[in-house]
Backbone and ligand atoms as CSV (ligand in chain L), in Angstrom:
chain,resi,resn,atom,element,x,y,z
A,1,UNK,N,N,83.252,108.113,113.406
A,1,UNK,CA,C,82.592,106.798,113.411
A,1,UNK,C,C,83.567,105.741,112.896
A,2,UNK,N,N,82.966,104.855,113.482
A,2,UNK,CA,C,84.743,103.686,113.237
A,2,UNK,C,C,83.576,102.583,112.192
A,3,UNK,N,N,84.490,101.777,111.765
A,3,UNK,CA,C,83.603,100.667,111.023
A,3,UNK,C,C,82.590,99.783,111.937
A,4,UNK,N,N,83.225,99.357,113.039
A,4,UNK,CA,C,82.212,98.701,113.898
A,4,UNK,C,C,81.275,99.415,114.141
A,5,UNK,N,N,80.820,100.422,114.746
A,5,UNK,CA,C,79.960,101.563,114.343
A,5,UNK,C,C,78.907,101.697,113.716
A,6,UNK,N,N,79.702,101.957,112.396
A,6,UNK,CA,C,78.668,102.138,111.043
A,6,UNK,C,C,78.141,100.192,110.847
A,7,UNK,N,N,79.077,99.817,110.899
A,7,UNK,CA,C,78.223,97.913,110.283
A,7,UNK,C,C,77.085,97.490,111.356
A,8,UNK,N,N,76.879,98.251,112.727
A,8,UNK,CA,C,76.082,98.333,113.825
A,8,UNK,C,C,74.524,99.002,113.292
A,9,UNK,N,N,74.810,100.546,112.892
A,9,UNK,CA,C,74.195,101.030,112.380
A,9,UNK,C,C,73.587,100.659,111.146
A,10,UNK,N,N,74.268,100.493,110.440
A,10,UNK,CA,C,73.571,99.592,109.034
A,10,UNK,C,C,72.791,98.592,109.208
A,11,UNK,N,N,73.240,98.109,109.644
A,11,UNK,CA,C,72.296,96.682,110.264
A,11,UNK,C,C,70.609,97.074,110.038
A,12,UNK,N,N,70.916,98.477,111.163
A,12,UNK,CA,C,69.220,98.450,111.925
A,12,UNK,C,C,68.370,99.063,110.365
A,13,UNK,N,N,68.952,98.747,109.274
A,13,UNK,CA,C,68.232,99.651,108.126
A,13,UNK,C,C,68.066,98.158,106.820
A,14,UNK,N,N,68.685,97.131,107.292
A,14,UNK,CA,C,68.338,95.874,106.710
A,14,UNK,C,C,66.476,95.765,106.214
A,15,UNK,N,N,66.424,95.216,105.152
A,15,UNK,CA,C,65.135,94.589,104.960
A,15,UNK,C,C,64.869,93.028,104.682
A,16,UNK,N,N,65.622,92.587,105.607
A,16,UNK,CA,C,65.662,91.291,105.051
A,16,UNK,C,C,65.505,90.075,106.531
A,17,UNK,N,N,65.226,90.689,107.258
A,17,UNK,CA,C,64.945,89.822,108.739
A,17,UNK,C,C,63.820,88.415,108.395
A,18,UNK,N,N,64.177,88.023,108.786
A,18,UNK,CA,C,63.523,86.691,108.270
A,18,UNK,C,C,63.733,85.902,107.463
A,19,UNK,N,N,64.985,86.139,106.235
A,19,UNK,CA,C,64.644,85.217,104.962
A,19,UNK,C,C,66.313,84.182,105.724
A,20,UNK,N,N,66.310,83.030,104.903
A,20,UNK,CA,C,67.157,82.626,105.035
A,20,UNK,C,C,68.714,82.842,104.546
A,21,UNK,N,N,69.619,82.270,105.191
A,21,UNK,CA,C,71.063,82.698,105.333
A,21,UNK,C,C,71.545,82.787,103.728
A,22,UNK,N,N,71.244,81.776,102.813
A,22,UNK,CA,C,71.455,81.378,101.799
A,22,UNK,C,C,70.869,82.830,100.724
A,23,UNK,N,N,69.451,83.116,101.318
A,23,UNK,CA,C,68.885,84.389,100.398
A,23,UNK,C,C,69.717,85.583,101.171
A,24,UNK,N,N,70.132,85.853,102.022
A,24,UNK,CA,C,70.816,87.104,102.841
A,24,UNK,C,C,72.202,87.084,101.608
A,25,UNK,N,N,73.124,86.043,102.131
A,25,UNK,CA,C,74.094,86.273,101.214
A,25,UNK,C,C,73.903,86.269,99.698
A,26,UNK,N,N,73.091,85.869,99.216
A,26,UNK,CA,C,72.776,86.186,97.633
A,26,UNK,C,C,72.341,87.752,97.450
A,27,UNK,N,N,71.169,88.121,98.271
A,27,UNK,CA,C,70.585,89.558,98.334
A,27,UNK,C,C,71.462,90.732,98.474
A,28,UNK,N,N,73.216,90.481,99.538
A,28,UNK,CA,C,74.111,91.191,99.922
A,28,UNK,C,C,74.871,91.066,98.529
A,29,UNK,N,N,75.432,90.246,97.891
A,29,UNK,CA,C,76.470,90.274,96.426
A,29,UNK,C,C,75.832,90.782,95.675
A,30,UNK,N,N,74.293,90.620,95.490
A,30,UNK,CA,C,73.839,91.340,94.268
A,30,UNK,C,C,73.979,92.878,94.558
A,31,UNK,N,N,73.114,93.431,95.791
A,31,UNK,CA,C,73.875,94.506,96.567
A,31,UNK,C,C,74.884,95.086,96.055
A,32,UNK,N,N,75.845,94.796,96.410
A,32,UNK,CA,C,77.374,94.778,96.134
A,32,UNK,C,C,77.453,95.007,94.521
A,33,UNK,N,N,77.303,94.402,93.779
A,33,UNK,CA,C,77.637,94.214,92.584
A,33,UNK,C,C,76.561,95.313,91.762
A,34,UNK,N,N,75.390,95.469,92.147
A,34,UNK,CA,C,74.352,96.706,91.584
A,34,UNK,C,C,75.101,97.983,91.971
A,35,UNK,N,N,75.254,97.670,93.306
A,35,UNK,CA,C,75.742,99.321,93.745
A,35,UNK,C,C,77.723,100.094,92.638
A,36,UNK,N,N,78.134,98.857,93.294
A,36,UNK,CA,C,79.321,99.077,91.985
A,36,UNK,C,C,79.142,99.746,90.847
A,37,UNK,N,N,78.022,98.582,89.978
A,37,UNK,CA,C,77.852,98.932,88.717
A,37,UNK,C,C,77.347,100.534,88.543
A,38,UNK,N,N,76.451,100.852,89.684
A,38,UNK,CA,C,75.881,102.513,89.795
A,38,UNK,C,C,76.829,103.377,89.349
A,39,UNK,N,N,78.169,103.081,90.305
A,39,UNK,CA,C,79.324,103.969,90.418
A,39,UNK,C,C,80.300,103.776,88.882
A,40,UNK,N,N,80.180,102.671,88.271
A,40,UNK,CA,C,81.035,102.366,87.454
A,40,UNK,C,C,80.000,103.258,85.778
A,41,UNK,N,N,78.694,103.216,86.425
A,41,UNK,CA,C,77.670,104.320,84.944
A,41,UNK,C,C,77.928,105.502,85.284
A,42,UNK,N,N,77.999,105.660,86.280
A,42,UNK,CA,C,78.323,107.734,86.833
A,42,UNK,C,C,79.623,107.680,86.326
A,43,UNK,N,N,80.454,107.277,86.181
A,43,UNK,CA,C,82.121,107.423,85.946
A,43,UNK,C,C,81.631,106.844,84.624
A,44,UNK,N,N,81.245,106.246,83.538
A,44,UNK,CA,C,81.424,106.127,82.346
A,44,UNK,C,C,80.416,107.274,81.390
A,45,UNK,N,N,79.424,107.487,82.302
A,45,UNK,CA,C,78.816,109.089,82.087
A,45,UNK,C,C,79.619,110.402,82.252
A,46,UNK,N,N,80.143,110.653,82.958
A,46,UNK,CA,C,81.295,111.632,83.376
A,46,UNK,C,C,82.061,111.733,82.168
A,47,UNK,N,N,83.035,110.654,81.685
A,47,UNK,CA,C,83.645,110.335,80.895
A,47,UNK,C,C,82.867,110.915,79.287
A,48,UNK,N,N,82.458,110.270,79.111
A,48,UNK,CA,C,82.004,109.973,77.972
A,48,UNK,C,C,80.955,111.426,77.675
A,49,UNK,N,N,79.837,111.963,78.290
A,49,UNK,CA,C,79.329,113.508,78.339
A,49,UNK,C,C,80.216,115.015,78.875
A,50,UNK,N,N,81.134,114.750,79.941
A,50,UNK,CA,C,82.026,115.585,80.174
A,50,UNK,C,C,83.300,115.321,80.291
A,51,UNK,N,N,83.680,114.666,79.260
A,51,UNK,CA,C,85.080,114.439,79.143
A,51,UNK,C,C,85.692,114.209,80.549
A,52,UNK,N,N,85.303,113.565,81.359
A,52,UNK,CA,C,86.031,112.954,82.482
A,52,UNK,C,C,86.264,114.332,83.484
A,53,UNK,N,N,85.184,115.434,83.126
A,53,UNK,CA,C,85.823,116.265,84.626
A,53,UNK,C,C,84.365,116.285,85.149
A,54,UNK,N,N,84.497,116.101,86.250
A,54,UNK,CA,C,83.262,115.480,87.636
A,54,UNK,C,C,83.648,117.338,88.440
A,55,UNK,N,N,81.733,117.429,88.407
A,55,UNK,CA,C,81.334,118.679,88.657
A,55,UNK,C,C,81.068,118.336,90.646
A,56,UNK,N,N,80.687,119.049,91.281
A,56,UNK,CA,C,80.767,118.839,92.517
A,56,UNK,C,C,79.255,118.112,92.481
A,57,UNK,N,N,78.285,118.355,92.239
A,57,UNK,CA,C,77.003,117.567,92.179
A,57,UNK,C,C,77.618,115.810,91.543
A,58,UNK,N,N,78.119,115.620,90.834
A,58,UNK,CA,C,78.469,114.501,90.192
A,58,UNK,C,C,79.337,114.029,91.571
A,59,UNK,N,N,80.517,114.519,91.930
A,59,UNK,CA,C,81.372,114.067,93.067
A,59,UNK,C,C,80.554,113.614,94.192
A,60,UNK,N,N,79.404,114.822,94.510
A,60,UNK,CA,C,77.857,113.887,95.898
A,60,UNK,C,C,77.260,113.237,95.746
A,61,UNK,N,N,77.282,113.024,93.995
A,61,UNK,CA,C,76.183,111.498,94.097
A,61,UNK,C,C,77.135,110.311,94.230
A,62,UNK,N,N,78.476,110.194,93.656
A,62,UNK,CA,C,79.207,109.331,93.921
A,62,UNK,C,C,79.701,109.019,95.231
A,63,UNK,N,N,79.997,109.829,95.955
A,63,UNK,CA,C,79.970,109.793,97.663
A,63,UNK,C,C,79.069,109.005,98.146
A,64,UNK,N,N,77.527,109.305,97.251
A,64,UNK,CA,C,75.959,108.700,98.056
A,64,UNK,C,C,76.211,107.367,97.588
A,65,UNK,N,N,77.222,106.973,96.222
A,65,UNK,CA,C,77.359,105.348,96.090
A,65,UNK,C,C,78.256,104.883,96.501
A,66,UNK,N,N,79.365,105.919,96.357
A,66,UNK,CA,C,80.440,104.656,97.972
A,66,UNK,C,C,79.836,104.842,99.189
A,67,UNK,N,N,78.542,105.470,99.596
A,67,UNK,CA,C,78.040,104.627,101.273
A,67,UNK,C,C,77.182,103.719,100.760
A,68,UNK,N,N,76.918,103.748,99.335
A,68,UNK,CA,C,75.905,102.171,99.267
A,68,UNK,C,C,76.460,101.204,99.361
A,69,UNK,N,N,77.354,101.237,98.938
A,69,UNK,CA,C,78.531,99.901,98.542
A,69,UNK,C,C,79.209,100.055,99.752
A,70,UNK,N,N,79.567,100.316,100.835
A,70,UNK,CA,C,79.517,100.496,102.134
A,70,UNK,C,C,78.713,99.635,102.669
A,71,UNK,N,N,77.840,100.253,102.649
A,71,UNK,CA,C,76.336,99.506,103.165
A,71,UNK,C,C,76.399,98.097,103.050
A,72,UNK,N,N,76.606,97.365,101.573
A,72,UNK,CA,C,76.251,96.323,101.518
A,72,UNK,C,C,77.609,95.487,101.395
A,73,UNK,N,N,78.708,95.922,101.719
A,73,UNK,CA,C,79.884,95.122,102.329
A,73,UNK,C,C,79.807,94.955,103.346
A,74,UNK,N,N,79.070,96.190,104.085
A,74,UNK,CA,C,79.094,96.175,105.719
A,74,UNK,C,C,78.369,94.565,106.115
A,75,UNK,N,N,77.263,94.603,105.816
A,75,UNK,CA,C,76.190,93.743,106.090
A,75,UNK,C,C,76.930,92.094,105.906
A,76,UNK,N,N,77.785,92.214,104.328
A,76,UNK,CA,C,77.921,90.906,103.456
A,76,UNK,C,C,78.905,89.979,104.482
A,77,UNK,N,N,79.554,91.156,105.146
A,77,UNK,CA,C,81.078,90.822,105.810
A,77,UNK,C,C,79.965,90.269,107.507
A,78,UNK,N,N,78.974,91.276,107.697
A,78,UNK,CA,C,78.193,90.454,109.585
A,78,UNK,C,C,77.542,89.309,108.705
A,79,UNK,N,N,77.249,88.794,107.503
A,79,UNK,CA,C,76.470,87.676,106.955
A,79,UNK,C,C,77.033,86.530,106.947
A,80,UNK,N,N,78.397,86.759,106.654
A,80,UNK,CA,C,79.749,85.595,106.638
A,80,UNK,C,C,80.399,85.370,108.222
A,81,UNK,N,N,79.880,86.206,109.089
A,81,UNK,CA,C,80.356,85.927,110.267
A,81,UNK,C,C,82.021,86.577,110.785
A,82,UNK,N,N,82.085,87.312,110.079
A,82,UNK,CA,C,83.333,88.382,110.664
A,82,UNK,C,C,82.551,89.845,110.596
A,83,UNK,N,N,83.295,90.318,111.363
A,83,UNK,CA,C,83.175,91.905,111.193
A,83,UNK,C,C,83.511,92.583,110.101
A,84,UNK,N,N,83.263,93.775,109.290
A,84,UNK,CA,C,83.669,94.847,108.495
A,84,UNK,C,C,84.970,95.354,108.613
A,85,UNK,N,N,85.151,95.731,109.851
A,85,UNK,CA,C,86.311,96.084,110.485
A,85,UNK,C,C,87.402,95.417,110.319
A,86,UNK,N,N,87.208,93.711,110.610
A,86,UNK,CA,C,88.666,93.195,110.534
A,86,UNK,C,C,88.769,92.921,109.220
A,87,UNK,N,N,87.499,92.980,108.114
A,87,UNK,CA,C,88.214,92.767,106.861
A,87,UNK,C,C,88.969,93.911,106.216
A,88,UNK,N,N,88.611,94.638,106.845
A,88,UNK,CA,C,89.622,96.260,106.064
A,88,UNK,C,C,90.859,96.342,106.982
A,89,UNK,N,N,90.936,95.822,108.238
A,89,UNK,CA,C,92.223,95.186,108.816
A,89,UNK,C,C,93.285,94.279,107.787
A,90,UNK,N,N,92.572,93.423,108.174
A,90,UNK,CA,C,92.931,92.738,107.123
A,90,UNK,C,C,93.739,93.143,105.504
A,91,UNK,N,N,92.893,93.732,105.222
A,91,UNK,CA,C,93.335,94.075,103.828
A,91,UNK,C,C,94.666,94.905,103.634
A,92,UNK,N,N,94.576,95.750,105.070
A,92,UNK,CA,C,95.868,96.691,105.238
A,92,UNK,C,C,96.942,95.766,105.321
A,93,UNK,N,N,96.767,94.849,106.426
A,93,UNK,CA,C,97.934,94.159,106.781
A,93,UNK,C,C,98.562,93.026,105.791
A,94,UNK,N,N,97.408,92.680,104.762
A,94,UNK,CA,C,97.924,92.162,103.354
A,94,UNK,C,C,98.666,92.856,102.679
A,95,UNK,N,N,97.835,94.614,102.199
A,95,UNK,CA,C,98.767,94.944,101.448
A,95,UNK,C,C,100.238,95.166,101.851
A,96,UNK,N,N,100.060,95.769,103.382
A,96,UNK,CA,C,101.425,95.985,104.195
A,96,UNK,C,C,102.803,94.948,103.602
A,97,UNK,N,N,102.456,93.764,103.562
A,97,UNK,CA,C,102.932,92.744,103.791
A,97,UNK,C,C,103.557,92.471,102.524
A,98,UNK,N,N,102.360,92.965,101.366
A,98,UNK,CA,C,103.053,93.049,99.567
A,98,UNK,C,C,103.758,93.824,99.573
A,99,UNK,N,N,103.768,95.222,100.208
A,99,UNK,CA,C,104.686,96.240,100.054
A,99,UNK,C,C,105.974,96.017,100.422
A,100,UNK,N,N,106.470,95.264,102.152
A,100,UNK,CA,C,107.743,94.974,102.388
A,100,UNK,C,C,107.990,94.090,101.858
A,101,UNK,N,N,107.217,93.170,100.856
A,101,UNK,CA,C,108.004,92.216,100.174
A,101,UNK,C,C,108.333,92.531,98.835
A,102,UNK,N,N,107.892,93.390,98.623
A,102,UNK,CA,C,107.843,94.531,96.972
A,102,UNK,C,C,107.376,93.456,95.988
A,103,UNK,N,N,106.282,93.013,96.072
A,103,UNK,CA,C,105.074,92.600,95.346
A,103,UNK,C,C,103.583,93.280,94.582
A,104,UNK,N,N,103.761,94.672,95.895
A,104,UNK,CA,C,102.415,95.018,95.627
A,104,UNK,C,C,102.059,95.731,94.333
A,105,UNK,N,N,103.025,95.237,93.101
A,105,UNK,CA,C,102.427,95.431,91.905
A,105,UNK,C,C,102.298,94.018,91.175
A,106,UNK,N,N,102.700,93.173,91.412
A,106,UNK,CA,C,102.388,91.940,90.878
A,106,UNK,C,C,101.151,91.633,90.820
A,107,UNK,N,N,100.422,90.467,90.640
A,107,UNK,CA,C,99.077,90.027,90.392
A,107,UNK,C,C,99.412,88.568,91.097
A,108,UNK,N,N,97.598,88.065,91.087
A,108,UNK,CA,C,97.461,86.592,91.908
A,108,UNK,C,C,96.992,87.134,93.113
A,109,UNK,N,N,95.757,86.594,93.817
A,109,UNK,CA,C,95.181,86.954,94.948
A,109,UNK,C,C,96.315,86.810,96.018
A,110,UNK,N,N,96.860,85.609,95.795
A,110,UNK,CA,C,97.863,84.923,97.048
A,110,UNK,C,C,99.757,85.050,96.585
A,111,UNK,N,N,99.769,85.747,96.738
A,111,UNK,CA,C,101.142,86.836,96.608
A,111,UNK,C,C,102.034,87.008,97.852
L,1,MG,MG,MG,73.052,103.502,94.856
């Protein structure tokens, strides 16, 4: 399955048909930012109860939160009017671009 694909598929699992553009993109960052935080309590649980070694049950629920956070990039990225796809394009051909310039450890969005 390619990203265009899955951001196709995601779509049809939206609950939000009807509200306006303004509540879509607010509803998608919070999205985004809940689902993160999920992944960022499973990894400070891990840590902190098992000394940082992740059992295979712990590794599938984290899998089940990088497709949430999936999910709601997919959507955030058709909400803004580009595809999913070209932003992870994108991102390659940025970092690509830090790497032959031997930046890609520096900091600053615009590098
Ligand atoms: Mg989740």
């Amino acid at each position: 399955m390619d990203f265009n694909e899955y951001e196709e598929k995601a779509k049809s699992t939206a609950t939000y048909d009807g509200k306006n553009a303004e509540y879509v993109l607010m509803y998608l960052t919070i999205g985004i930012a809940g689902e993160s935080g999920e992944i960022a309590e499973k990894v400070k649980k891990i840590m902190r109860n098992h000394d940082g070694v992740i059992t295979d049950e712990q590794r599938e629920a984290l899998k089940h939160e990088v497709g949430d956070v999936l999910w709601y990039l997919s959507q955030f990225s058709r909400a803004l009017g580009f595809s999913f796809a070209d932003a992870a394009e994108a991102n390659l051909k940025k970092l690509e671009d830090r790497r032959a310039r031997g930046v890609i450890k520096s900091s600053g969005d615009n590098r």
